[in-house]
LOVO-415568 format. One record per residue (C-alpha): y, x, z; residue number from 1. Coordinates in steps of 0.1 Angstrom, whole numbers, plus 5000, padded with zeros to 4 digits. Layout:
<sites>
+------+------+------+-----+
!    y !    x !    z !   k !
+------+------+------+-----+
!    Y !    X !    Z ! NUM !
...
+------+------+------+-----+
</sites>
This chain:
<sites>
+------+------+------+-----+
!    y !    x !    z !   k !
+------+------+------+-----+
! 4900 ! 5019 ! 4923 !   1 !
! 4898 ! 4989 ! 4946 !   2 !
! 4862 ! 4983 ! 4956 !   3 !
! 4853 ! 4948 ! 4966 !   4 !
! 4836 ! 4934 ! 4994 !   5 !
! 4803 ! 4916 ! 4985 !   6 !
! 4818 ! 4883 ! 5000 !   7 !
! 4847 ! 4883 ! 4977 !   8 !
! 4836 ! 4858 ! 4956 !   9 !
! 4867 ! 4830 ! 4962 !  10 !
! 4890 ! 4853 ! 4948 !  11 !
! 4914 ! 4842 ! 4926 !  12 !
! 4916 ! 4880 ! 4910 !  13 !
! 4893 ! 4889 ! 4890 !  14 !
! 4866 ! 4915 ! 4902 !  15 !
! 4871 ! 4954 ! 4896 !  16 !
! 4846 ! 4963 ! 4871 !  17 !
! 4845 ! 5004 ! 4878 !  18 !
! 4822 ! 5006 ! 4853 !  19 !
! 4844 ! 4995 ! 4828 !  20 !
! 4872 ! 5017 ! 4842 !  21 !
! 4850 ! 5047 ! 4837 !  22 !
! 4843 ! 5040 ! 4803 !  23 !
! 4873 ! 5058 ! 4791 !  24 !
! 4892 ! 5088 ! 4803 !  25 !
! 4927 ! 5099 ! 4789 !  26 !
! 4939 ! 5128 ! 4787 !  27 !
! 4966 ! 5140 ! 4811 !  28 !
! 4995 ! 5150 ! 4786 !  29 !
! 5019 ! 5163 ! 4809 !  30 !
! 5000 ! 5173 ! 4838 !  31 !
! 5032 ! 5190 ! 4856 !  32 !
! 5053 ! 5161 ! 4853 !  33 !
! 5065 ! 5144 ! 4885 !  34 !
! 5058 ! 5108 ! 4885 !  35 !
! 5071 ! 5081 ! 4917 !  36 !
! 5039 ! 5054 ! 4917 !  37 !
! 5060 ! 5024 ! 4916 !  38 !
! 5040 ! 5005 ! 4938 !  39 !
! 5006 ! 4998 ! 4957 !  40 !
! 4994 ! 4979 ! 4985 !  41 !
! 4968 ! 4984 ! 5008 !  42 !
! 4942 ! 4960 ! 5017 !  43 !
! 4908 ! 4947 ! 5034 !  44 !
! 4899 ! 4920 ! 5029 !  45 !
! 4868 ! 4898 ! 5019 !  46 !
! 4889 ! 4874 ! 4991 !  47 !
! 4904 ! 4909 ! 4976 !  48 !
! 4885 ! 4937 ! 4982 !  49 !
! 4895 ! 4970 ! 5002 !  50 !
! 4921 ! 4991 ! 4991 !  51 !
! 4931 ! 5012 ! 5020 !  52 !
! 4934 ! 5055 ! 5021 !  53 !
! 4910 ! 5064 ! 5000 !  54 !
! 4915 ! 5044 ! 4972 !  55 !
! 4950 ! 5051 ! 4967 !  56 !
! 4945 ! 5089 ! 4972 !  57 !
! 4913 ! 5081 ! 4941 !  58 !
! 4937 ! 5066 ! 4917 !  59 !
! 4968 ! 5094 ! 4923 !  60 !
! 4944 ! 5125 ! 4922 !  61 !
! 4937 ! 5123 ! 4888 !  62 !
! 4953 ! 5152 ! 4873 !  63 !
! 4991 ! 5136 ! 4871 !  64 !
! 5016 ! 5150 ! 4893 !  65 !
! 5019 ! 5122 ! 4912 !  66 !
! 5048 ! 5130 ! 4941 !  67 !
! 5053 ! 5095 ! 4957 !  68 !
! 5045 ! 5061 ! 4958 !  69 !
! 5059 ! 5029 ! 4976 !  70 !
! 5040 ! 5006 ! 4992 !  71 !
! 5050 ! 4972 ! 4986 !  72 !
! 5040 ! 4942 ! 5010 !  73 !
! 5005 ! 4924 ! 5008 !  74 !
! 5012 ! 4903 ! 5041 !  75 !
! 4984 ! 4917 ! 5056 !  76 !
! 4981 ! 4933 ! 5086 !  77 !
! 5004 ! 4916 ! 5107 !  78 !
! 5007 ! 4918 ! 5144 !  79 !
! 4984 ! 4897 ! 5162 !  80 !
! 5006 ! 4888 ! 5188 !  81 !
! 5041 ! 4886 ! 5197 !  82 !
! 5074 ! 4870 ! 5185 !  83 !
! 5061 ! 4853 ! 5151 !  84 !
! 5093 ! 4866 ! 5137 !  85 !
! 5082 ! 4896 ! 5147 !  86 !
! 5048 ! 4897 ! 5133 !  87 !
! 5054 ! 4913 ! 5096 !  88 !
! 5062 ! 4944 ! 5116 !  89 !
! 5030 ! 4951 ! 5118 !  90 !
! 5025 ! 4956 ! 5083 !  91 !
! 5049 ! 4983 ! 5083 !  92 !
! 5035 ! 4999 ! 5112 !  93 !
! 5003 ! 4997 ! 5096 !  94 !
! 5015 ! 5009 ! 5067 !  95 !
! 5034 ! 5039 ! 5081 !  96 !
! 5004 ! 5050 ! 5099 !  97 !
! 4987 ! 5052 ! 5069 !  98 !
! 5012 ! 5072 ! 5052 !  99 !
! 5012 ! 5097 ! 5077 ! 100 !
! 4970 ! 5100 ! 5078 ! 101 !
! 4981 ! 5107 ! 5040 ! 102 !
! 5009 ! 5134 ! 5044 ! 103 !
! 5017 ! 5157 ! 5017 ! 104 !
! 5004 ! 5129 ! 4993 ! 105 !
! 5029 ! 5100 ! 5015 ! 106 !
! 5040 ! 5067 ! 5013 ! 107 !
! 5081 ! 5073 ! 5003 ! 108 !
! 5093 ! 5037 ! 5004 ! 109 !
! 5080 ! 5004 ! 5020 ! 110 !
! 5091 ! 4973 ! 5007 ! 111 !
! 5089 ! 4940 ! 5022 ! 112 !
! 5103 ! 4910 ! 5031 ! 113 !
! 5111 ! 4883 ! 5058 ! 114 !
! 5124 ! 4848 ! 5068 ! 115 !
! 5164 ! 4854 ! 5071 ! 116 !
! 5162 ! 4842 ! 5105 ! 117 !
! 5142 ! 4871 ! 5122 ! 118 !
! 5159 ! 4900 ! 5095 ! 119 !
! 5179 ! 4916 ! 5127 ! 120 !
! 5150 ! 4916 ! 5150 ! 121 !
! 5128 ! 4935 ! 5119 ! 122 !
! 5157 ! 4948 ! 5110 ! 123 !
! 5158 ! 4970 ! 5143 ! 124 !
! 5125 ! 4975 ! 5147 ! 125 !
! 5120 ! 4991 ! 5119 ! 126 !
! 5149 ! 5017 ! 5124 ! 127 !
! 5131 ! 5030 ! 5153 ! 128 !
! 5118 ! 5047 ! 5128 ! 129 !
! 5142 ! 5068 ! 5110 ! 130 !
! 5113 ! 5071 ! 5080 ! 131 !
! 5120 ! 5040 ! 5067 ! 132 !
! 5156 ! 5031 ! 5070 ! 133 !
! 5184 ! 5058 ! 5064 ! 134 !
! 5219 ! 5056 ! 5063 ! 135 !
+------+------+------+-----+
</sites>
């Protein structure tokens, strides 16, 4: 679950209560079922808390077969410097590297997005990778 910095206090979300999350358990029905997580993000900062390895490998360890998830954007992370069309890059970078630190229990997919205008530059940046874009 995502734990939250003590200075998240201007958050529009509301706080993760653990203790209320604990307060019930259910019961794993099909425990060998393969499930795809449809989507997480990871996350540190003070306005929303910290959700980065850890939490995600919490919340999927729970008895469920969980065999993937996709990681969908938070527009964090983003290259310091560089191009500025170039800078949501380093959310997937950051992103992938995470995934790996994670391997068997991966990233699959990464979604995100980006101004029209820089799609080609992202576009083949990302392919440099062949993990996120196939043919």
């Amino acid at each position: 679950m995502q734990s939250l910095s003590p200075i998240a206090t201007a958050s529009v979300h509301l706080p993760v209560r653990l203790d209320w999350l604990h307060r019930r358990r259910e019961e794993i029905i099909e425990p060998d079922l393969p499930i795809v997580d449809p989507h997480h993000h990871l996350v540190d900062r003070p306005e929303t808390g910290r959700y980065l390895l850890p939490e995600p490998l919490a919340d999927t360890g729970s008895g469920h077969n969980i065999t993937a998830t996709v990681y969908l954007e938070w527009l964090s992370m983003y290259r310091a410097a560089g191009p500025v069309e170039m800078r949501p890059v380093g959310e997937i970078e950051f992103a992938n590297s995470v995934a790996t630190m994670a391997a068997p229990a991966a990233t699959t997919a990464i979604h995100g997005s980006a101004p029209a205008s820089s799609v080609t530059p992202i576009w083949r940046s990302a392919r440099r990778s062949r993990r996120y874009c196939r043919r």
